[in-house]
N, CA, C and O atoms as a GROMACS GRO file, in nm:
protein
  560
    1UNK      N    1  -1.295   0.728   3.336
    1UNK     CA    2  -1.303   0.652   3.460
    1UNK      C    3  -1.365   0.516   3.430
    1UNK      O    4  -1.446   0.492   3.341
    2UNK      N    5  -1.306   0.415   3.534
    2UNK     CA    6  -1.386   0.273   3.486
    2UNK      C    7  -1.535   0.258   3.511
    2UNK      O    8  -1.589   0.316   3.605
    3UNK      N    9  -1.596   0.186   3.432
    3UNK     CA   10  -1.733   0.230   3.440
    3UNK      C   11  -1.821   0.159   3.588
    3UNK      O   12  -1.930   0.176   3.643
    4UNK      N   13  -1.694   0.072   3.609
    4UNK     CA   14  -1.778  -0.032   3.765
    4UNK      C   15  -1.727   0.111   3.890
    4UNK      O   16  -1.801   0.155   3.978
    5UNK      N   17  -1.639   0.140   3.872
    5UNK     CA   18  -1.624   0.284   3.968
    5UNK      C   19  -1.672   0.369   3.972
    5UNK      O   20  -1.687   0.426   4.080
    6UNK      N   21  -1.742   0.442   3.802
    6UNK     CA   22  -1.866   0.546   3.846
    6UNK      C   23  -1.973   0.468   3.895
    6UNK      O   24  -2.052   0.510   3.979
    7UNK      N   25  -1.980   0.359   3.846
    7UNK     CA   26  -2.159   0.326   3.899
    7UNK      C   27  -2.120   0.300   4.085
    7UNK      O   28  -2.190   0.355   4.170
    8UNK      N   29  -2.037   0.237   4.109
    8UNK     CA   30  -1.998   0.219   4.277
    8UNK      C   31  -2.020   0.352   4.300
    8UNK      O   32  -2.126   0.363   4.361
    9UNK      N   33  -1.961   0.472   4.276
    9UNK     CA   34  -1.991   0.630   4.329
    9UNK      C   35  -2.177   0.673   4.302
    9UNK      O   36  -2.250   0.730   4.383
   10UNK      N   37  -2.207   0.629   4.178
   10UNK     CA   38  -2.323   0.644   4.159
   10UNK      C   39  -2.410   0.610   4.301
   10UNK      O   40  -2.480   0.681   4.372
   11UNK      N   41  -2.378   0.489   4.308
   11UNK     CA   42  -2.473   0.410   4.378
   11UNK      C   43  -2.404   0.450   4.545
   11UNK      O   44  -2.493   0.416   4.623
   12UNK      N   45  -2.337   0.482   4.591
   12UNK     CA   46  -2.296   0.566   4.680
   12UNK      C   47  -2.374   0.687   4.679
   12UNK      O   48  -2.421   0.727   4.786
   13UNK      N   49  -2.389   0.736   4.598
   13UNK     CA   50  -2.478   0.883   4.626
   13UNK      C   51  -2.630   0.882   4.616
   13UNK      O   52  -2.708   0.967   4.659
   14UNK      N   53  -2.657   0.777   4.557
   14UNK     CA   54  -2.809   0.753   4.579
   14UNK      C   55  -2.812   0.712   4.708
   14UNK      O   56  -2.864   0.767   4.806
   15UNK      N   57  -2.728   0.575   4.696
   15UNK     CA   58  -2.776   0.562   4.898
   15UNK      C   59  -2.803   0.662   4.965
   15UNK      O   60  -2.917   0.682   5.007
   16UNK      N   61  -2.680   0.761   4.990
   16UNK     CA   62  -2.676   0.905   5.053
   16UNK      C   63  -2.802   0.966   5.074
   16UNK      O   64  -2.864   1.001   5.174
   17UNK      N   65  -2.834   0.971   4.883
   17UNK     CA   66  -2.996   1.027   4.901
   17UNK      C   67  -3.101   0.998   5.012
   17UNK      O   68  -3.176   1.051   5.094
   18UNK      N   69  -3.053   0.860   4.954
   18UNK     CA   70  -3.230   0.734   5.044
   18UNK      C   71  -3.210   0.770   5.208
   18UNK      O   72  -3.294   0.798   5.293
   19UNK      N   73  -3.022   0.757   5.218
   19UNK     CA   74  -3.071   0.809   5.370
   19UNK      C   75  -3.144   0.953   5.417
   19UNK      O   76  -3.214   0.972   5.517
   20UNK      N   77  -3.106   1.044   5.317
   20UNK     CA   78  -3.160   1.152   5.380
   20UNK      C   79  -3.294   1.168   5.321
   20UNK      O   80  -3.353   1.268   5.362
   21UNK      N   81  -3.341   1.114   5.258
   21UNK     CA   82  -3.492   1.089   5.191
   21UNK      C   83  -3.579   0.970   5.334
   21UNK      O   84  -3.699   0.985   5.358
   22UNK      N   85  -3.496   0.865   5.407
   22UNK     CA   86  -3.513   0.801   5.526
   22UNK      C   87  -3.557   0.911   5.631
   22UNK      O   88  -3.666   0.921   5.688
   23UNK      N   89  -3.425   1.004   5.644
   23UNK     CA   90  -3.445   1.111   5.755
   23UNK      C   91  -3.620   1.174   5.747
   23UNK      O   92  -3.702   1.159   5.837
   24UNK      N   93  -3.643   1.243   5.615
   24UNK     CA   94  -3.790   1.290   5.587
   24UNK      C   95  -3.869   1.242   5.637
   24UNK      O   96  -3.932   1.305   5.721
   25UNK      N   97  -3.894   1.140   5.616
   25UNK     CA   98  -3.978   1.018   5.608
   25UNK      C   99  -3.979   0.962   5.786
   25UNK      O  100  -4.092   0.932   5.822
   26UNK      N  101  -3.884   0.948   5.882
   26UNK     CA  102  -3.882   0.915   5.982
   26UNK      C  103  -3.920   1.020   6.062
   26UNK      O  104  -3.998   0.999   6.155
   27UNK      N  105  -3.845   1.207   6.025
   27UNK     CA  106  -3.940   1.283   6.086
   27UNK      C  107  -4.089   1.305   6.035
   27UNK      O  108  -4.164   1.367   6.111
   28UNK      N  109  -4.130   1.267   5.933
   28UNK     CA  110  -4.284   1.276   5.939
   28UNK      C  111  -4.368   1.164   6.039
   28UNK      O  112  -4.456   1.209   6.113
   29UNK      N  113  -4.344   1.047   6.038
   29UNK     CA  114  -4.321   0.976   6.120
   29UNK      C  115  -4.353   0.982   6.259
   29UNK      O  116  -4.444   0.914   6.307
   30UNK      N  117  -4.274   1.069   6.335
   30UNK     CA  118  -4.220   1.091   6.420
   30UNK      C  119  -4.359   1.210   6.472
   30UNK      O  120  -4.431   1.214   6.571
   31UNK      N  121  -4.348   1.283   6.363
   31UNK     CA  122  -4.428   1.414   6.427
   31UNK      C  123  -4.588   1.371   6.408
   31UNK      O  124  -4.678   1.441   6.453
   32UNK      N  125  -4.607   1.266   6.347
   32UNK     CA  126  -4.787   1.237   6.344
   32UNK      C  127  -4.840   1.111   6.464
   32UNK      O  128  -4.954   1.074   6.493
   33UNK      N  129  -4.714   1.069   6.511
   33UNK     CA  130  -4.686   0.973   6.618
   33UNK      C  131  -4.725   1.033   6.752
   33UNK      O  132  -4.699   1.150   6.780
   34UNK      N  133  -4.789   0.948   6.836
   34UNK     CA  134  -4.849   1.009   7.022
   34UNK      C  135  -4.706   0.960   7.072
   34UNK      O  136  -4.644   1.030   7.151
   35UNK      N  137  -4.675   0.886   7.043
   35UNK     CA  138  -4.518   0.848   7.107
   35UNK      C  139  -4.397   0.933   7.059
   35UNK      O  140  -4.292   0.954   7.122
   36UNK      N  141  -4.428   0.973   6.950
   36UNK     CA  142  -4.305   1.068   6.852
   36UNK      C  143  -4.178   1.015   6.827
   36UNK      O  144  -4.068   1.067   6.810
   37UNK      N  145  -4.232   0.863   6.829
   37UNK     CA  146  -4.131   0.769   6.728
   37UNK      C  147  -4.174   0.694   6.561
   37UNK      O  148  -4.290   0.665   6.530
   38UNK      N  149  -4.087   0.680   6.495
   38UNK     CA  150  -4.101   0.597   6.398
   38UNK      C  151  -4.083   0.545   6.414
   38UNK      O  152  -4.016   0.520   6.515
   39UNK      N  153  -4.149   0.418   6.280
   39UNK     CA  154  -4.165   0.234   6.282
   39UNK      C  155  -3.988   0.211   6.276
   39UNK      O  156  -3.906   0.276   6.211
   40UNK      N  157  -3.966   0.104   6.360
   40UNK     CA  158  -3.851   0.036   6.375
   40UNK      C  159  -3.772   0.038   6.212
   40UNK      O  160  -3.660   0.080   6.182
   41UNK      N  161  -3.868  -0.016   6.133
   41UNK     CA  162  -3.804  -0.031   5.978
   41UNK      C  163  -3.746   0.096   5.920
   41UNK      O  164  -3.646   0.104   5.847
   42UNK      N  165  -3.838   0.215   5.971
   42UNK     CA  166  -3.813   0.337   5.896
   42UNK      C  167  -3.645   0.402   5.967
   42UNK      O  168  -3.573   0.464   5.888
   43UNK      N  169  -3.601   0.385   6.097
   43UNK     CA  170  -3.516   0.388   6.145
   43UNK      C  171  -3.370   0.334   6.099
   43UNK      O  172  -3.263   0.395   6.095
   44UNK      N  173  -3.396   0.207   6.068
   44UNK     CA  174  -3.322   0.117   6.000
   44UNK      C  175  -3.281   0.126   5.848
   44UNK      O  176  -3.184   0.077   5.791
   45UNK      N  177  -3.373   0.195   5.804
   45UNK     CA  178  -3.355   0.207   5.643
   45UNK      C  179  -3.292   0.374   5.670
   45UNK      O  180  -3.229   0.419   5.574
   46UNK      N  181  -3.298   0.413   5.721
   46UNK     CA  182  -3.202   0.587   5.745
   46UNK      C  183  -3.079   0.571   5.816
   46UNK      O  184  -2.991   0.657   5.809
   47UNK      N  185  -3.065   0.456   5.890
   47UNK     CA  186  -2.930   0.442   5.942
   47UNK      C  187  -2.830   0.364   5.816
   47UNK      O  188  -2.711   0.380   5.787
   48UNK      N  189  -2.930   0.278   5.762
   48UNK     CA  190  -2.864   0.132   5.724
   48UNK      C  191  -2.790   0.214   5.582
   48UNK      O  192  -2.673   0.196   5.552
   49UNK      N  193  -2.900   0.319   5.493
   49UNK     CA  194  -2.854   0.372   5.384
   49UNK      C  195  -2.759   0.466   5.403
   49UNK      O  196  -2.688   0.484   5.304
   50UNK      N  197  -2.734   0.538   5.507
   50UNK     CA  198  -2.602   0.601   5.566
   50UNK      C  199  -2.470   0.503   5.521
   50UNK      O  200  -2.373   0.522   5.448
   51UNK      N  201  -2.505   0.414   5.584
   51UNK     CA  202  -2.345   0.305   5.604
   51UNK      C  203  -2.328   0.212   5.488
   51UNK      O  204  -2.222   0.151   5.471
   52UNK      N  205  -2.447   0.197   5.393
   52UNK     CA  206  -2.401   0.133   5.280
   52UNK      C  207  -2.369   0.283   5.178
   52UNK      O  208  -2.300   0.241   5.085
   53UNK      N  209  -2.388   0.408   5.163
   53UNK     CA  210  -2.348   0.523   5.138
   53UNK      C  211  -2.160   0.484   5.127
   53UNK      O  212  -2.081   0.468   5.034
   54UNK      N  213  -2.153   0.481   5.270
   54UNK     CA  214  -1.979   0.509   5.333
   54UNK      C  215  -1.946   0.387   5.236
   54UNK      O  216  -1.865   0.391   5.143
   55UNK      N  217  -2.017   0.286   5.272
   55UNK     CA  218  -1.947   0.114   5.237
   55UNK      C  219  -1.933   0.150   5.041
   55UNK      O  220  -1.825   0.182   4.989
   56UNK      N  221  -2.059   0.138   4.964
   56UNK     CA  222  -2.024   0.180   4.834
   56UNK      C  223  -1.910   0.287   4.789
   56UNK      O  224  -1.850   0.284   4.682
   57UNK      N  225  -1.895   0.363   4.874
   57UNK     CA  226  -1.756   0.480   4.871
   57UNK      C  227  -1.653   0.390   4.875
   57UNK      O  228  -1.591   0.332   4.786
   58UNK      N  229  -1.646   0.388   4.990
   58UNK     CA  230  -1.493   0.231   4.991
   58UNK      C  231  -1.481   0.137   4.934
   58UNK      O  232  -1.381   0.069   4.953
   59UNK      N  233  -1.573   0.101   4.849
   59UNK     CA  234  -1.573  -0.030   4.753
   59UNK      C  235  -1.518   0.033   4.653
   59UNK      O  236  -1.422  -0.007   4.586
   60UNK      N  237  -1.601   0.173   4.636
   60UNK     CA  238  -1.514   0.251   4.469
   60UNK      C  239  -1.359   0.284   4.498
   60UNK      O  240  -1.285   0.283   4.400
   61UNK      N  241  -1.306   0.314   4.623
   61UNK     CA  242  -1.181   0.341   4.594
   61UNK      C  243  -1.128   0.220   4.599
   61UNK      O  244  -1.034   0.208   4.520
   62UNK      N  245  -1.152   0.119   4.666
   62UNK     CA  246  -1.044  -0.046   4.581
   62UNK      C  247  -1.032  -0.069   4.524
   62UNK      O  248  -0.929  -0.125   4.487
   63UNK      N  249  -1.176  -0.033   4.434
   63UNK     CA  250  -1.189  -0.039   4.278
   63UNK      C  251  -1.072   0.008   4.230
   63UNK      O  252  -1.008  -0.060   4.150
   64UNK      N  253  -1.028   0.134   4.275
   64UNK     CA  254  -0.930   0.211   4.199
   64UNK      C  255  -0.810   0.097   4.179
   64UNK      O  256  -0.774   0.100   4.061
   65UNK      N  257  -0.777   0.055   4.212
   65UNK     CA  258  -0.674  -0.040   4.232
   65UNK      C  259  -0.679  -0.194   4.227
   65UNK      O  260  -0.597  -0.268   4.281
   66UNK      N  261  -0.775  -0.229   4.164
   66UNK     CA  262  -0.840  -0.348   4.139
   66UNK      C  263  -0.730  -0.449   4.027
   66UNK      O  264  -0.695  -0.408   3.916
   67UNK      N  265  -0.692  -0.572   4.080
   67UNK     CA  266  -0.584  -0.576   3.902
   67UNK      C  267  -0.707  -0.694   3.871
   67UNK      O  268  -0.662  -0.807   3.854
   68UNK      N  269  -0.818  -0.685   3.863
   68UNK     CA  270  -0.915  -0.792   3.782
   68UNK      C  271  -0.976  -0.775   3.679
   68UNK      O  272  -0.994  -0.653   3.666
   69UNK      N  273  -1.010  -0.818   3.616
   69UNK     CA  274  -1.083  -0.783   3.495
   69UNK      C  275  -1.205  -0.707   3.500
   69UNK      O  276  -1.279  -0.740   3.593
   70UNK      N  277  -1.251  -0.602   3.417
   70UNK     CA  278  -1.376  -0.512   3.419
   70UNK      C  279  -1.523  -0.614   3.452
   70UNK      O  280  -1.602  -0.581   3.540
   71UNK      N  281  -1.537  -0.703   3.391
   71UNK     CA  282  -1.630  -0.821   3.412
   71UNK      C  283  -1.619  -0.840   3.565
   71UNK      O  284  -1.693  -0.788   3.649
   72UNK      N  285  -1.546  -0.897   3.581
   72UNK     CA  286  -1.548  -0.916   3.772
   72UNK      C  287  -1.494  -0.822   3.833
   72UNK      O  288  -1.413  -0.872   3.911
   73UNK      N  289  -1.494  -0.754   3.838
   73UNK     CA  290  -1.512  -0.624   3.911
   73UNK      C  291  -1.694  -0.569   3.947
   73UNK      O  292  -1.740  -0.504   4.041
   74UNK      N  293  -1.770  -0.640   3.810
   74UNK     CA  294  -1.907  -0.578   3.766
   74UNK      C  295  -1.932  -0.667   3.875
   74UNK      O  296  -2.003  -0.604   3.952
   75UNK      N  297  -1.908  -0.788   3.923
   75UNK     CA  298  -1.960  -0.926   3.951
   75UNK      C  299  -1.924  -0.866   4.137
   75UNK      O  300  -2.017  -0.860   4.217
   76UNK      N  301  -1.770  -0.826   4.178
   76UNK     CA  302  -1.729  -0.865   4.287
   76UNK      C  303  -1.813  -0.685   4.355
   76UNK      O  304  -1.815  -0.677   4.478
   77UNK      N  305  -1.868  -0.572   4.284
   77UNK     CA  306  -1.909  -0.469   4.314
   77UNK      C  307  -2.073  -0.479   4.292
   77UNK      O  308  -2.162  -0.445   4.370
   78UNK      N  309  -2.081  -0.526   4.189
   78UNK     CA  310  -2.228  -0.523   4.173
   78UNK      C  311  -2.305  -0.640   4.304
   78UNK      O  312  -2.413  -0.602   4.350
   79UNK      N  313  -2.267  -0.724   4.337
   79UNK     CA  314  -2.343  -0.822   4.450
   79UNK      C  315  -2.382  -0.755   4.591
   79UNK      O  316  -2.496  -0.762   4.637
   80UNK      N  317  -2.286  -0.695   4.648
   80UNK     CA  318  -2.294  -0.574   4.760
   80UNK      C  319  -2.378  -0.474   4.709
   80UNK      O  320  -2.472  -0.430   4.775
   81UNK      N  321  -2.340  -0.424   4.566
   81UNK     CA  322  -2.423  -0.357   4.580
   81UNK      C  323  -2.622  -0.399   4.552
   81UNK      O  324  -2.711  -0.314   4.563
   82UNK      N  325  -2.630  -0.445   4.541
   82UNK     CA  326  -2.754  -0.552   4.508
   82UNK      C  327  -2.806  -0.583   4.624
   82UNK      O  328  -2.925  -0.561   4.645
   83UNK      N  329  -2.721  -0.640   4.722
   83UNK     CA  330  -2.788  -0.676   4.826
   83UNK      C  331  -2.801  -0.519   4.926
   83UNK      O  332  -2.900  -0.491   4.994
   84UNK      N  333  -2.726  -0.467   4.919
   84UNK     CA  334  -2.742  -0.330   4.967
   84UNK      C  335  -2.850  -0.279   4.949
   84UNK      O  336  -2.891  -0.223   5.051
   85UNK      N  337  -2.918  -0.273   4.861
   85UNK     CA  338  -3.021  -0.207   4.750
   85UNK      C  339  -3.126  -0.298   4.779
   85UNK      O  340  -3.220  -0.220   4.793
   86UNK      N  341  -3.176  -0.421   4.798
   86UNK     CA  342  -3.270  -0.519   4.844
   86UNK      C  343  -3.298  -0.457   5.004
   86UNK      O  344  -3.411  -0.438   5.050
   87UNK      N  345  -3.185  -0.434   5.067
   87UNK     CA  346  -3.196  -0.464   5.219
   87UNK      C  347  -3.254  -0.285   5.276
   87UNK      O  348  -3.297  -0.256   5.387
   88UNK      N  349  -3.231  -0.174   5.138
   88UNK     CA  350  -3.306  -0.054   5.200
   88UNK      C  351  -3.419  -0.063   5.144
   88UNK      O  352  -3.506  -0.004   5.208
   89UNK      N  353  -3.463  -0.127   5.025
   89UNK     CA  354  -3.585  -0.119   5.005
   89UNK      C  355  -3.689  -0.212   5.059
   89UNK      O  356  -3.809  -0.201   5.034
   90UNK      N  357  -3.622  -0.328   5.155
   90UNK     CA  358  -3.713  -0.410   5.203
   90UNK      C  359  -3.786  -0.307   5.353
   90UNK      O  360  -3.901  -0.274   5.382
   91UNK      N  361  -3.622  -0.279   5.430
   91UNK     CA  362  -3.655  -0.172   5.487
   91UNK      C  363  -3.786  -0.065   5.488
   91UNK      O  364  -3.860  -0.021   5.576
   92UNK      N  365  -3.777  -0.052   5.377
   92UNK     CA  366  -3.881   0.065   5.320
   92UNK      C  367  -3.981   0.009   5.381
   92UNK      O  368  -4.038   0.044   5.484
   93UNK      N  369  -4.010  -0.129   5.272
   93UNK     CA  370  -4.125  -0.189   5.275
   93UNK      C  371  -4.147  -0.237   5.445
   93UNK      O  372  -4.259  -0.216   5.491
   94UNK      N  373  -4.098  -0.266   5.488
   94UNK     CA  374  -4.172  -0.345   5.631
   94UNK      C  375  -4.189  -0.178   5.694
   94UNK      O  376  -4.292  -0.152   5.755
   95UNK      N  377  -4.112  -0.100   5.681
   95UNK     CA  378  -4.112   0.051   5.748
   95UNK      C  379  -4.253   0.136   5.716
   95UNK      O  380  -4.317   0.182   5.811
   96UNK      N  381  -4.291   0.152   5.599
   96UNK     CA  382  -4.429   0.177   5.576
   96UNK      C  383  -4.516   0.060   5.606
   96UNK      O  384  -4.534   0.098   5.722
   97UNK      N  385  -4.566  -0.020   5.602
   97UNK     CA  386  -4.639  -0.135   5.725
   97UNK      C  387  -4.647  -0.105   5.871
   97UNK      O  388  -4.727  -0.133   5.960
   98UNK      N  389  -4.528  -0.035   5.863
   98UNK     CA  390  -4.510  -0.014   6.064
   98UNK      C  391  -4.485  -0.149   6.115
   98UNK      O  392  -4.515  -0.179   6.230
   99UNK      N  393  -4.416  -0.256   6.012
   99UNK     CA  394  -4.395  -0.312   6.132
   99UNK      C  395  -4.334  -0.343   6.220
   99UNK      O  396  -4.241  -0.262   6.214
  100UNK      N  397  -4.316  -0.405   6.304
  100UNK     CA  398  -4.304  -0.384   6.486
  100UNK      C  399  -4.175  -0.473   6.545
  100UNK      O  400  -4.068  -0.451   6.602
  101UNK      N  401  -4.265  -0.606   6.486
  101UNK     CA  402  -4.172  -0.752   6.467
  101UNK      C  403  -4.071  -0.741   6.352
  101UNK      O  404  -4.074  -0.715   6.231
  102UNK      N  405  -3.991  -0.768   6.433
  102UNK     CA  406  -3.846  -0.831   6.350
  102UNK      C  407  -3.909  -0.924   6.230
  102UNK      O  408  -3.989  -1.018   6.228
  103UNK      N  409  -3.845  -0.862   6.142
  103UNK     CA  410  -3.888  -1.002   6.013
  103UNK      C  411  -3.805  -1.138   6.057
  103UNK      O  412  -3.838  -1.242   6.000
  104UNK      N  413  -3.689  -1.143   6.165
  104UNK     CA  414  -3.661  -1.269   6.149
  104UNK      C  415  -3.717  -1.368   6.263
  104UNK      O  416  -3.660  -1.472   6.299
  105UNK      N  417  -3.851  -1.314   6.320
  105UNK     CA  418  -3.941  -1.410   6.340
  105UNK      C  419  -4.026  -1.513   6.344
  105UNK      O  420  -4.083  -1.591   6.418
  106UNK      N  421  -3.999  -1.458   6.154
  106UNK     CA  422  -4.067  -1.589   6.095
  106UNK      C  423  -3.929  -1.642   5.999
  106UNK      O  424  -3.825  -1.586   5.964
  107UNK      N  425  -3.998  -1.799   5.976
  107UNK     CA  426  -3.863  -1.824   5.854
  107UNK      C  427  -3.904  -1.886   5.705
  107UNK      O  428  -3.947  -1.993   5.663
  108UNK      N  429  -3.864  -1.755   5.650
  108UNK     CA  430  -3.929  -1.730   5.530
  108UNK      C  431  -3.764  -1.757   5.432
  108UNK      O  432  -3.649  -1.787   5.465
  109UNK      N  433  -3.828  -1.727   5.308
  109UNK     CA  434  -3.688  -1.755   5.191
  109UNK      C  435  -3.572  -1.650   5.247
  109UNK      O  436  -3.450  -1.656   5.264
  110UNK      N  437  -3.648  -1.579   5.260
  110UNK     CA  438  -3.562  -1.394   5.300
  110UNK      C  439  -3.482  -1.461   5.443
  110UNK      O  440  -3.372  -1.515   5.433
  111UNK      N  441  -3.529  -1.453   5.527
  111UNK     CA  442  -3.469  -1.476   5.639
  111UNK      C  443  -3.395  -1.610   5.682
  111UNK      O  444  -3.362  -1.649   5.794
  112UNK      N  445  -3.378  -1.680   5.524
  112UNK     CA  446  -3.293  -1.801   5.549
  112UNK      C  447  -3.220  -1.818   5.486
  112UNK      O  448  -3.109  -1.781   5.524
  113UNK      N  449  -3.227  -1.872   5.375
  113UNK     CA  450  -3.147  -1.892   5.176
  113UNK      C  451  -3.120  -1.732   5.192
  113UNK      O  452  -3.000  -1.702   5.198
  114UNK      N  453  -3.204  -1.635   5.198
  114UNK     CA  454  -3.180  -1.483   5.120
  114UNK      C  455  -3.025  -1.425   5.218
  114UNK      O  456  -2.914  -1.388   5.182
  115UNK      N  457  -3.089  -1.442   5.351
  115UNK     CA  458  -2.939  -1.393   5.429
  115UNK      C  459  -2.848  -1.502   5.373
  115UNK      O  460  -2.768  -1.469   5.285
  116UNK      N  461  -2.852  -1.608   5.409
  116UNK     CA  462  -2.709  -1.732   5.325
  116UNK      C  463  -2.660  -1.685   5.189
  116UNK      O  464  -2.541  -1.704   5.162
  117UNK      N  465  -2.735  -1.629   5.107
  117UNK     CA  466  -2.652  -1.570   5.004
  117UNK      C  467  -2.582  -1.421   5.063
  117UNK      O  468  -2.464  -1.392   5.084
  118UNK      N  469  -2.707  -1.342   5.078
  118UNK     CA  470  -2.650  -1.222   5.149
  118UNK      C  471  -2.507  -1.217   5.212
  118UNK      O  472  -2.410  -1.153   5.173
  119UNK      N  473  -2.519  -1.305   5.327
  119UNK     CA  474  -2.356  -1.343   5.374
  119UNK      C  475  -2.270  -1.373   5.273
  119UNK      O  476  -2.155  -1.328   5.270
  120UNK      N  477  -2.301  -1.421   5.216
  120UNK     CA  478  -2.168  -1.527   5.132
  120UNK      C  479  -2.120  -1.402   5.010
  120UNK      O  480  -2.005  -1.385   4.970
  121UNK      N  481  -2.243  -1.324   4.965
  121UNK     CA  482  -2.259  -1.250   4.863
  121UNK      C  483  -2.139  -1.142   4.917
  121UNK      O  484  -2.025  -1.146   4.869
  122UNK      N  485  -2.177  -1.053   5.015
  122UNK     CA  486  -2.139  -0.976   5.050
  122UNK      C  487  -2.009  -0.952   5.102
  122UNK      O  488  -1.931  -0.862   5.070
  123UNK      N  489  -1.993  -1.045   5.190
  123UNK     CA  490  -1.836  -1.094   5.228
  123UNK      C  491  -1.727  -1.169   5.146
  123UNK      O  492  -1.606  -1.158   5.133
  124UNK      N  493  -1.816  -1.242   5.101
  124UNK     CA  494  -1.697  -1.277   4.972
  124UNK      C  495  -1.645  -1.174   4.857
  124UNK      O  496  -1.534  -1.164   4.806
  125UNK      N  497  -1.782  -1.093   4.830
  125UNK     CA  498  -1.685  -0.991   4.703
  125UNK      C  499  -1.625  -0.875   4.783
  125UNK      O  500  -1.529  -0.807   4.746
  126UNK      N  501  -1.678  -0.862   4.873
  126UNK     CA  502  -1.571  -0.731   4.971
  126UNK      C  503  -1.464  -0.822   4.977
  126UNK      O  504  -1.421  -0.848   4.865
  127UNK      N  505  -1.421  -0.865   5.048
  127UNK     CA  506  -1.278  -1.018   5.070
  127UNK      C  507  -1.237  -0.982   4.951
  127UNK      O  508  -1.142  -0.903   4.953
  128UNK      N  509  -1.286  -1.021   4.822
  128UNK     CA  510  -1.212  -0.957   4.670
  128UNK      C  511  -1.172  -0.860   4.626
  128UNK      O  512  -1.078  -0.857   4.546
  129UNK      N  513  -1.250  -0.730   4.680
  129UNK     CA  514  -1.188  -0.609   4.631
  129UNK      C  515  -1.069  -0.600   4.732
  129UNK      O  516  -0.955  -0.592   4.687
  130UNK      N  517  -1.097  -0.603   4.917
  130UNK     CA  518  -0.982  -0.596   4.965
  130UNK      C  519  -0.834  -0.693   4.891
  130UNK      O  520  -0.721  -0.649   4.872
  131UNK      N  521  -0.875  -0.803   4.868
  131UNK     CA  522  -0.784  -0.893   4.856
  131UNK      C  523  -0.690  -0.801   4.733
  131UNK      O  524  -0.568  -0.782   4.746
  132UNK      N  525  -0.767  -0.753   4.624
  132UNK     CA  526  -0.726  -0.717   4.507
  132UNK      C  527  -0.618  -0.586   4.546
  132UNK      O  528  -0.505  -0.586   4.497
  133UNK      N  529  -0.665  -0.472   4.640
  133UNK     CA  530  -0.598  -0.393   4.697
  133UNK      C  531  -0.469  -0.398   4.821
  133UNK      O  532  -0.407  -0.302   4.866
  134UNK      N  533  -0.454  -0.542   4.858
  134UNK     CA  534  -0.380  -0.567   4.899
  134UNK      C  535  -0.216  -0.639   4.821
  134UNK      O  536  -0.095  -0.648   4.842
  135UNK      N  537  -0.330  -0.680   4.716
  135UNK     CA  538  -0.203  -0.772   4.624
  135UNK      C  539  -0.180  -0.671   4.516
  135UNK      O  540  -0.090  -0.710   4.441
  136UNK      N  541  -0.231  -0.554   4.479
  136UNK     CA  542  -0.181  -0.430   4.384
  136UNK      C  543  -0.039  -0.331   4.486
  136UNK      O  544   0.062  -0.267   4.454
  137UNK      N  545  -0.098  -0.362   4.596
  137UNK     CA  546  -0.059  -0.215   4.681
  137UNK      C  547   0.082  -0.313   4.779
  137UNK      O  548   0.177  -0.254   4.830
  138UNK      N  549   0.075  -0.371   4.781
  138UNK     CA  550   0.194  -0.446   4.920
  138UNK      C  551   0.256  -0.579   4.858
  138UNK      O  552   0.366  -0.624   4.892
  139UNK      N  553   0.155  -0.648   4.745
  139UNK     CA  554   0.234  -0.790   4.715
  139UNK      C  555   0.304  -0.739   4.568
  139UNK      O  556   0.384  -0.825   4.531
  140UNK      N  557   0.298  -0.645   4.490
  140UNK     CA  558   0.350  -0.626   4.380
  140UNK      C  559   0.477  -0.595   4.377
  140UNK      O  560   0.534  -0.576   4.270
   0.00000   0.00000   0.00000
C-alpha cells in the first residue's frame, strides 16, 4: 500500500481514538461539574476529532486514485493532516484551562496568520486530492 495512504488511515484512527479518549475526558468533566457540563474546548476537541477521523478517511480513499507523485501527495495529505492535529490538540489545551472565551477574542498569531494558513492549507490540498480524483476517474 502507498505509504501517504497508510499514514492518512493511520492518522484517521488515532483521531478516532482522541475522539473517544475526548468522550472520557468530557464525561469526567461532566460528572465533577455542579452544572454537569464540560469546558466548551473539551466538547470541541470530541466533536472536532470525530470529523477530522471521517475527513482523514476520505482523504485516504482519493489517495487511492491520486495520479501525483508520492512527494505531493506527502505535501497535499500531510497539511490537513497537520492542521487537523494542531486544532485537537490546541483544543485539548484551552479544554483543560476550562476556558470559557472563544480564543478568537483576542488577536493573536493563531487566530490570524495561523487560521490564513489553516484556510489556504486545508482547502487548497483537499481541492488537490479532489481535483486528482476527478481527473483519474471522469477526465481520463
Amino acid at each position: 500500500m502507498n505509504p501517504v495512504i497508510q499514514t492518512t488511515l493511520a492518522a484517521s484512527g488515532l483521531f478516532l481514538l482522541a475522539g473517544m479518549a475526548g468522550g472520557v475526558l468530557k464525561y469526567l468533566f461532566i460528572m465533577n461539574n455542579a452544572q454537569n457540563k464540560a469546558p466548551m474546548y473539551i466538547d470541541m476537541l470530541h466533536r472536532s476529532a470525530f470529523l477530522y477521523s471521517a475527513g482523514a478517511l476520505v482523504m485516504a480513499e482519493l489517495l487511492r486514485y491520486s495520479p501525483y507523485s508520492v512527494r505531493t501527495q506527502w505535501i497535499i495529505a500531510g497539511v490537513p493532516l497537520f492542521f487537523f492535529t494542531v486544532t485537537v490538540f490546541r483544543y485539548f489545551m484551552l479544554g483543560i484551562r476550562k476556558r470559557a472565551q472563544s480564543q478568537f477574542s483576542e488577536r493573536t498569531f493563531a487566530t490570524t496568520w495561523g487560521m490564513a494558513l489553516l484556510i489556504i492549507g486545508e482547502i487548497g490540498c483537499v481541492t488537490a486530492l479532489v481535483w486528482g480524483f476527478v481527473k483519474t476517474q471522469f477526465l481520463s
